[in-house]
C-alpha positions in Angstrom: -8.5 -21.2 5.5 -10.6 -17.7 5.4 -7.8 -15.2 4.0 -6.5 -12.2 6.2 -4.4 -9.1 5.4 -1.4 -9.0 7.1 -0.5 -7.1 10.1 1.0 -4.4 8.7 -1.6 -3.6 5.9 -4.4 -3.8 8.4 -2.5 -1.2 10.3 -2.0 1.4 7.7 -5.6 0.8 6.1 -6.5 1.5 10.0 -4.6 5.0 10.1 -5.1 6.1 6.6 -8.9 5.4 7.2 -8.9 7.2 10.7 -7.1 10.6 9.5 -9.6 10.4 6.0 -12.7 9.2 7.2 -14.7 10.6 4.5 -12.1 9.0 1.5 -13.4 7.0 -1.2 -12.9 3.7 -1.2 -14.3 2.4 -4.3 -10.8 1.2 -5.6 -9.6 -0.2 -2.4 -8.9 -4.2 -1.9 -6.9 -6.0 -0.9 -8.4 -9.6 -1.7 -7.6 -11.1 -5.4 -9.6 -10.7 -7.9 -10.0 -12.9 -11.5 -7.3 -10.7 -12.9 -4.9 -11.3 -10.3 -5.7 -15.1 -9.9 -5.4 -15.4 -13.6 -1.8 -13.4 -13.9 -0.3 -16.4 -11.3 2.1 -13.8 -9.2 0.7 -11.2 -7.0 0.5 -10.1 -3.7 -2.8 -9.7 -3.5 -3.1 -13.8 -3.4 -3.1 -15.0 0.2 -0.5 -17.6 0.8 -0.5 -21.2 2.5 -1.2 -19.5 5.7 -3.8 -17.3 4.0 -2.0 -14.1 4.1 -2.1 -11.4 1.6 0.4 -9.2 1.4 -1.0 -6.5 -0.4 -3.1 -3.7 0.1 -4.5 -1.0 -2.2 -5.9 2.2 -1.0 -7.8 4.7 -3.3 -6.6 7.8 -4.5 -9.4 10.1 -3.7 -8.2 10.7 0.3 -11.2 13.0 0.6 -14.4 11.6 -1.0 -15.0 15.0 -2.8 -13.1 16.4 -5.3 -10.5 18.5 -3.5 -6.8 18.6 -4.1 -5.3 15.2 -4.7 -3.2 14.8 -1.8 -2.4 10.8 -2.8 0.9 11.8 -4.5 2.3 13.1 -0.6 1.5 10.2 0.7 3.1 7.3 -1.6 6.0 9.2 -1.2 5.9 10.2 2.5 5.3 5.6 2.3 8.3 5.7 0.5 10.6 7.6 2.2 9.2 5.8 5.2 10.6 2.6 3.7 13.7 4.2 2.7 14.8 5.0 6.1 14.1 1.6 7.2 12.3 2.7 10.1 9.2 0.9 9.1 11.2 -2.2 10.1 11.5 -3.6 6.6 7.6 -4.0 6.2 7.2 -2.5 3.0 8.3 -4.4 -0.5 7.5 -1.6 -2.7 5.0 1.1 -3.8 3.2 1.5 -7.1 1.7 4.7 -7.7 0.5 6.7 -10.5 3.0 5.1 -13.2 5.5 4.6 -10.6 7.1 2.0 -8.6 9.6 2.5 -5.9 11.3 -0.3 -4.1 14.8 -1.0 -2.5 15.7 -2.2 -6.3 16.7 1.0 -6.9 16.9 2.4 -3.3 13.3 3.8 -3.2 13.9 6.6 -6.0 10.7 5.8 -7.7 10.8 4.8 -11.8 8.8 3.9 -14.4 6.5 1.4 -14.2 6.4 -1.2 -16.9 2.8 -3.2 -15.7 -0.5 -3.2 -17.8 -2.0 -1.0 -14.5 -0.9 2.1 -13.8 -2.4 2.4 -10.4 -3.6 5.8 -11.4 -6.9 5.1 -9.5 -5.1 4.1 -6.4 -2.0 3.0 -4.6 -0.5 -0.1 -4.4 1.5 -1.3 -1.0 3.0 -4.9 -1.0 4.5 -6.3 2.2 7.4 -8.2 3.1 7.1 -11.1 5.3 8.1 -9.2 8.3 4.5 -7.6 7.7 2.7 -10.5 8.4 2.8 -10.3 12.1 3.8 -6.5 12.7 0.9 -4.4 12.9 3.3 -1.7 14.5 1.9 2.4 13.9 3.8 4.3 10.6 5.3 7.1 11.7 4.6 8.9 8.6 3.3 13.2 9.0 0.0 12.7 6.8 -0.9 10.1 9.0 -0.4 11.0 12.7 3.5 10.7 13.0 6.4 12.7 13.8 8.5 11.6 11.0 
């Protein structure tokens, strides 16, 4: 079975790359990698349907060095989630040192992992991602919100 991102990843990967079309993506992925595989648990391993429900997006949103704008978005993500009007998609964010998640009602924390995601931002999905590629209604991205 040929692994697929989920609905809801592919979606925001699709906005995020058509409102920063010049980003860098060198520490995207999504796929797992040898350190993943060889951890046992992550979200970046698809599942017995071949799902993965994790996506990470690099935190250089414009490709040349101009303000870092990455720390707006993981939160505008998390307030997003917060609300719950991304229809429970999102599972948490890691960002920077940080990890918000409805643990402790999306006010971010430290995070205890061996990577920082200081490079880029990690978004896992719930379940409810799988199948709903709906838009994110988030400002840096094209929404209202």
């Amino acid at each position: 079975m040929t692994p697929k991102l989920c609905k809801a990843g592919q979606q925001l990967r699709q906005q995020v790359d058509d409102c920063f079309t010049d980003r860098d993506r060198r520490s995207d992925g999504w796929i797992a990698d040898a350190r993943h595989i060889a951890g046992g648990k992550s979200d970046h391993i698809p599942n017995q349907s071949g799902i993965v429900r994790a996506w990470d997006c690099d935190r250089d949103l414009h490709g040349v060095s101009k303000p870092d704008e990455m720390p707006y978005l993981a939160d505008q993500l998390r307030i997003l989630a917060k609300s719950k009007k991304d229809n429970g998609r999102i599972a948490y964010i890691i960002f920077n040192g940080l990890i918000a998640s409805p643990k402790k009602s999306w006010a971010w924390r430290k995070y205890v992992g061996v990577n920082q995601h200081t490079h880029h931002m990690h978004i896992s999905f719930t379940q409810k991602g799988d199948a709903d590629g709906s838009f994110f209604n988030i400002p840096m991205l094209g929404g209202t919100a």
